[in-house]
C-alpha positions as CSV (number, residue, x, y, z in Angstrom):
1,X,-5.2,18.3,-2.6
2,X,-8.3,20.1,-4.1
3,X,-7.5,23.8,-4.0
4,X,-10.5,24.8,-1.9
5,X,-9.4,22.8,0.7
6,X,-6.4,24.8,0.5
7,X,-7.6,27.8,2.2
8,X,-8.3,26.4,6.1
9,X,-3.9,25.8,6.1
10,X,-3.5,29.8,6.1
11,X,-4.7,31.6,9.3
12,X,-5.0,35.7,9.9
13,X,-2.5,36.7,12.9
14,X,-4.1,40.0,12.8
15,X,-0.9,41.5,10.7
16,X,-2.2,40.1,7.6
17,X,-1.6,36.1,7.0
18,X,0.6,34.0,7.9
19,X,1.7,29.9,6.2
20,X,1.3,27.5,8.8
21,X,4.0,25.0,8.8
22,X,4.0,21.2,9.4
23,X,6.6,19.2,11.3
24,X,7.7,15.8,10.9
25,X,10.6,13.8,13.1
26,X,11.9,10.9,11.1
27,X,13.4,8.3,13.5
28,X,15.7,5.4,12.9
29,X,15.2,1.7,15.0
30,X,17.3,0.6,17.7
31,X,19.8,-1.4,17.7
32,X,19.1,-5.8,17.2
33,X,21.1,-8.7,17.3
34,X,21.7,-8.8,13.4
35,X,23.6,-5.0,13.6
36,X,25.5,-6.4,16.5
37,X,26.2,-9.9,14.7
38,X,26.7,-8.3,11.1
39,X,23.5,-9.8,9.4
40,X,21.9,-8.1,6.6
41,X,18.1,-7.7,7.7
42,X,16.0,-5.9,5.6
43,X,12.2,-5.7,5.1
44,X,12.2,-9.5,5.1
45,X,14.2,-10.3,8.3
46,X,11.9,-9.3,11.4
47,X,14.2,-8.7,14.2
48,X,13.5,-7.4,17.6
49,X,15.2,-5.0,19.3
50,X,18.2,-6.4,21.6
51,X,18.6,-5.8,24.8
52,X,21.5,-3.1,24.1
53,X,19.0,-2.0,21.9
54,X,16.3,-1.1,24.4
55,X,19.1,0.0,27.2
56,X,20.6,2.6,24.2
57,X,17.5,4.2,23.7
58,X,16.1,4.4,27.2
59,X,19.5,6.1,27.8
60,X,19.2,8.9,24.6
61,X,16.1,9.2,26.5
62,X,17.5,10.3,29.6
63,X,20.4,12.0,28.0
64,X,18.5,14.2,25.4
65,X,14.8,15.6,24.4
66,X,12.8,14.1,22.2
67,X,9.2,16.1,21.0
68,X,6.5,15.4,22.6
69,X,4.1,14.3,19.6
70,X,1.0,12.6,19.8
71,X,0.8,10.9,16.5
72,X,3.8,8.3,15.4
73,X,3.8,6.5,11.9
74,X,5.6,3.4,12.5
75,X,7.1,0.4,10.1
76,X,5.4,-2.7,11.0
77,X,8.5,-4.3,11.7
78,X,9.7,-5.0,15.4
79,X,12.7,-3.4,15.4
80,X,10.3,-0.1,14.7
81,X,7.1,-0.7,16.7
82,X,9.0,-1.5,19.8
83,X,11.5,1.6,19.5
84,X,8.7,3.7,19.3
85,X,6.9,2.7,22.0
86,X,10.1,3.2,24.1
87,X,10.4,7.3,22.5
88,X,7.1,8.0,22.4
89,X,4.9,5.7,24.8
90,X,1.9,8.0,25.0
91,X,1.5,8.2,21.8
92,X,-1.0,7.1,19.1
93,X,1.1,4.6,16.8
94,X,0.0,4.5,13.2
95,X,1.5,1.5,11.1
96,X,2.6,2.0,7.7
97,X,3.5,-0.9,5.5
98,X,5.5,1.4,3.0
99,X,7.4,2.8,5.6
100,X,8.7,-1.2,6.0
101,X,12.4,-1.1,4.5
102,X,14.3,-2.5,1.6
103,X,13.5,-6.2,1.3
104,X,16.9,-7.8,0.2
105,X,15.4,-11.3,-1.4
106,X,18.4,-14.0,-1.2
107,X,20.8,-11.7,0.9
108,X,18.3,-11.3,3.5
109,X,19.3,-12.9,7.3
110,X,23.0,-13.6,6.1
111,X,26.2,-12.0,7.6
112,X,28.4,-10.2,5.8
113,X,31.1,-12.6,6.4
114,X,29.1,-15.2,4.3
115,X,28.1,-12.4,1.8
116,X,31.5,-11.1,1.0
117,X,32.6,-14.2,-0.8
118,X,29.2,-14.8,-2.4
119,X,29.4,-13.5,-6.6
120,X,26.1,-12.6,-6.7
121,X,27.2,-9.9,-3.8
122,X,29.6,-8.6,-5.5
123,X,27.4,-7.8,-8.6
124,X,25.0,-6.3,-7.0
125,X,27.2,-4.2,-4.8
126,X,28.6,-2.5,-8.3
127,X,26.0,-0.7,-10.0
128,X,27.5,-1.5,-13.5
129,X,26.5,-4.5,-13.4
130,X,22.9,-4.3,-12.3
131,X,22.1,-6.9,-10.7
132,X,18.6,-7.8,-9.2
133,X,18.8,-10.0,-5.9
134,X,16.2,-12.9,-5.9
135,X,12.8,-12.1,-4.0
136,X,14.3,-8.6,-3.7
137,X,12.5,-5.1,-4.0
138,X,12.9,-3.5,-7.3
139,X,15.6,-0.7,-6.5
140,X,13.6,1.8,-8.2
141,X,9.9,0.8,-6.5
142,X,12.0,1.3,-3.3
143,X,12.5,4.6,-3.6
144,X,9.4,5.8,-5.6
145,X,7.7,4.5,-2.3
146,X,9.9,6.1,0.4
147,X,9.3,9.3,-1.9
148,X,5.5,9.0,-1.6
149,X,4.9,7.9,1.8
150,X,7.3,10.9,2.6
151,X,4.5,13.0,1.2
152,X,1.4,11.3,2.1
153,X,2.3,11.5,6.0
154,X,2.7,15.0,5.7
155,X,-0.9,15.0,3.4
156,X,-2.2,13.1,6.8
157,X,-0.9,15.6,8.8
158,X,-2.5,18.6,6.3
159,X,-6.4,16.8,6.3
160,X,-6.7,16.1,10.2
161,X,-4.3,19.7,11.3
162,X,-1.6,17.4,13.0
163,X,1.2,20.3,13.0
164,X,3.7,17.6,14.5
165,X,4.3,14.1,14.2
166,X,7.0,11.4,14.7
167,X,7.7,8.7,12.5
168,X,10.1,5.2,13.1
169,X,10.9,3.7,10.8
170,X,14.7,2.0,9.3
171,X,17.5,3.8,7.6
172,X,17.5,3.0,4.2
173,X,14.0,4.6,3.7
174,X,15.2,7.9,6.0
175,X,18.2,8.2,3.6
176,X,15.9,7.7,0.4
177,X,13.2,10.1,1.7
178,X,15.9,12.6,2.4
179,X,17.9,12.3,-0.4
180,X,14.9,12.7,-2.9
181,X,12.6,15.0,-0.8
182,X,14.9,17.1,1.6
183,X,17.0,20.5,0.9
184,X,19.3,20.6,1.8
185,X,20.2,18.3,-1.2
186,X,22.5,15.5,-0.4
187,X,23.5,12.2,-1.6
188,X,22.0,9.4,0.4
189,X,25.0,8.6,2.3
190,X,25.1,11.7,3.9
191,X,21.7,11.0,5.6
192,X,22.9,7.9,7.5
193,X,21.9,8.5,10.8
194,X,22.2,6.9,14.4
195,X,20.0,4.1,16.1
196,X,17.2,5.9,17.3
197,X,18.3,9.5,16.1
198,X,17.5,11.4,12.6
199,X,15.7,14.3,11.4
200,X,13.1,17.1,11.8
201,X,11.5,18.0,9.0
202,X,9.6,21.0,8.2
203,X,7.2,21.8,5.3
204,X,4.2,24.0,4.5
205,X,1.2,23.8,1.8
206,X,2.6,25.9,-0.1
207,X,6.0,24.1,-0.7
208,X,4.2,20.6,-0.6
209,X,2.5,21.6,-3.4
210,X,4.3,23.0,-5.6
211,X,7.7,21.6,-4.9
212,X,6.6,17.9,-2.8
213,X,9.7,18.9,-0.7
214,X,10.5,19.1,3.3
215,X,13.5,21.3,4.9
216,X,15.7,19.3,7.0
217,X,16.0,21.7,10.3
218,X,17.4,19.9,12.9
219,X,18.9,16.6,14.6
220,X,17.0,14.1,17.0
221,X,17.2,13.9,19.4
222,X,17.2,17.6,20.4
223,X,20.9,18.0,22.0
224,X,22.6,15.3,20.0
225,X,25.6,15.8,18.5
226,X,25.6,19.5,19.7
């Protein structure tokens, strides 16, 4: 960001200035048939939310509080656009195709029954042997991408003063973003989060800038798991 546009993000509060902050809720998808039936769906396996799935998040609904935002950055995935327009109906959805996850070339829309005697499974699943699924994302262009689409929602949010936003998207990309772009710093495993729960994040210019990182602050819903 040019550094004279930097100046409109600091306001005077009449004691001398004061950083404004930026919020971001990153949201995992409901639950579909392939969680329920054990399939591996990634980026190229478009399922739609199942009916549990729709009934478990009207229920967190009812259950707990989720922030009212009126800007959502959604995967184009189905699993994604339809979960968010369950959490946040009155809001304006904006799709992003980088926020789509993994894409798992050959393993893609097979159970893990079927996968746990395939070799080529088993190589990839050590990372000694570094193996590269066909028609699969580049491990490394995964995450580069969840790193920067991390950053250039909250750039969004800087240019048109959106100080809160949601975004749904799948978890593989919330445990990348997090485990690359969030203090506190944690392995991605510890970022695994519930269908249609995760993360408020919170950043400022200031640390955008100089450090492209967020602070993780709380769960999400508001209530769960307190």
């Amino acid at each position: 960001m040019p550094k004279g546009k930097i100046s409109r993000f600091w306001g005077n509060s009449g004691k001398g200035f004061f950083v404004k902050n930026y919020t971001l809720y990153l949201v995992r998808h409901g639950i579909t048939r392939a969680n329920l039936d054990g399939i591996y769906a990634g980026g190229g396996t478009d399922f739609p939310l199942c009916s549990e799935g729709k009934e478990d998040l009207q229920s967190l609904r009812r259950q707990f509080s989720y922030p009212d935002v009126g800007t959502v950055f959604v995967s184009p995935l189905q699993r994604a656009t339809q979960t968010a327009d369950i959490l946040f109906p009155d809001a304006k959805k904006l799709v992003i195709e980088n926020l789509r996850e993994n894409h798992f070339g050959e393993f893609e829309g097979r159970s893990m029954a079927e996968l746990k005697t395939d070799p080529n499974f088993q190589k990839w699943l050590d990372p000694q042997q570094k193996y590269q699924p066909k028609g699969a994302e580049d491990n490394q262009q995964f995450h580069h991408r969840c790193a920067e689409t991390l950053m250039k929602m909250f750039e969004y949010m800087m240019k048109a003063d959106i100080s809160e936003a949601a975004c749904v998207t799948h978890g593989g990309v919330i445990m990348s973003m997090l485990a690359q772009k969030a203090l506190p710093t944690r392995p991605p495993e510890q970022w695994i989060t519930d269908p249609g729960c995760g993360y408020q994040l919170q950043t400022s210019v200031a640390m955008w800038m100089r450090d492209n990182l967020a602070e993780a602050v709380r769960i999400v819903p508001f209530g769960y798991m307190e």
